[in-house]
N, C-alpha and C positions, 0 to 999 in steps of 0.2 A: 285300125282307126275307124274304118266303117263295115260291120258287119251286115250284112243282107241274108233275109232269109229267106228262101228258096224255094222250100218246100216245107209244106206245115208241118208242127210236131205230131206225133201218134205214137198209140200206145198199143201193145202186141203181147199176148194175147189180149183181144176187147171184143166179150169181156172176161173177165178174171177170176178166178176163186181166189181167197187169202186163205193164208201166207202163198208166197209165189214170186218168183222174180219175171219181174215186165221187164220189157225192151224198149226204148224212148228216143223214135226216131226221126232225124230231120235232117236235111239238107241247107249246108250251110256256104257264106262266100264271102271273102276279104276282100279289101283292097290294095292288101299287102299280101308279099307271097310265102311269110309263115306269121301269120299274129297268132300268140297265145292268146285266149279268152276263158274264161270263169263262167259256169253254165250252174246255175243255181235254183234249184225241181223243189218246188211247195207245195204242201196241202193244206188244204183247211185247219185252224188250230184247233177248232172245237168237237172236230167228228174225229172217230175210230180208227179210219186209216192211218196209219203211220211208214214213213221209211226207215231200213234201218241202213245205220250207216257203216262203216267199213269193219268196227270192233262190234258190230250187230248188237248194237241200241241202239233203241228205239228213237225217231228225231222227226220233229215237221220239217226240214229243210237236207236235202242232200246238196252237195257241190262237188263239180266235175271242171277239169279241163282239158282242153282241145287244144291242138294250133289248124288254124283254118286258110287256105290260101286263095288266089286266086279264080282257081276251079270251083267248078260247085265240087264241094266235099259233102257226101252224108256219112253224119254223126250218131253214133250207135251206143245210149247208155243203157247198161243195165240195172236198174236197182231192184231190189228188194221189199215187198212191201206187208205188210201184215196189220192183223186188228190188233187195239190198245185200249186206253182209256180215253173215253170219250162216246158221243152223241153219236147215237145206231140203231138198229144196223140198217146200215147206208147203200141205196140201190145204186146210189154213182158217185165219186167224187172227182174234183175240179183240180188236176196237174197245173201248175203253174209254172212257167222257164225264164227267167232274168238272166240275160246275156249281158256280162261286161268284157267290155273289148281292151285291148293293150294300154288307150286312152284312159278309160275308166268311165270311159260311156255306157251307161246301161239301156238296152230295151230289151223289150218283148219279145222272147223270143219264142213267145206261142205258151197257147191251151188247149188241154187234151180233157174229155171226159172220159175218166174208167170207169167201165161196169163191172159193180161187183155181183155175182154169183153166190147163193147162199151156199 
């Protein structure tokens, strides 16, 4: 019902060469001691970077879920990221995380800048 975040998100390796699986990490904390939440990672729709998503196409939005408790838990996605179609070639793009909680609360669950490496 009430997600807290803890520790800001970041992205591993930063920065990046593409294609390459990054690591997207943050520290997270409930008010319950297992709430399932929906963790949902964007990028810009107009530029190159793209994630891809579990059958590997291509997609601006990944979604991930956790159960988060009490404790500070850090949360560890991996995704996958590569160039596409679109506005480039892009020295950084803008990670975006929309956390919805058991409620269907949604916040912020943080911004990351990647660098990208030619």
């Amino acid at each position: 019902m009430a997600i807290q975040v803890r520790k800001k998100l970041v992205a591993s390796p930063n920065p990046t060469t593409l294609p390459n699986r990054v690591d997207f990490r943050q520290t997270l904390r409930s008010n319950q001691n297992a709430e399932p939440i929906t963790a949902v990672y964007a990028t810009e729709p107009d530029h190159e970077v793209w994630f891809l998503d579990g059958q590997g196409k291509q997609t601006k939005e990944v979604t991930r879920t956790e159960t988060v408790s009490t404790a500070d838990q850090p949360v560890l996605d991996q995704i996958r990221l590569e160039r596409g179609p679109g506005r480039g070639p892009m020295p950084m793009v803008q990670i975006t995380k929309t956390i919805t909680d058991s409620s269907g609360i949604k916040i912020t669950g943080g911004v990351c800048i990647l660098r990208i490496e030619a």
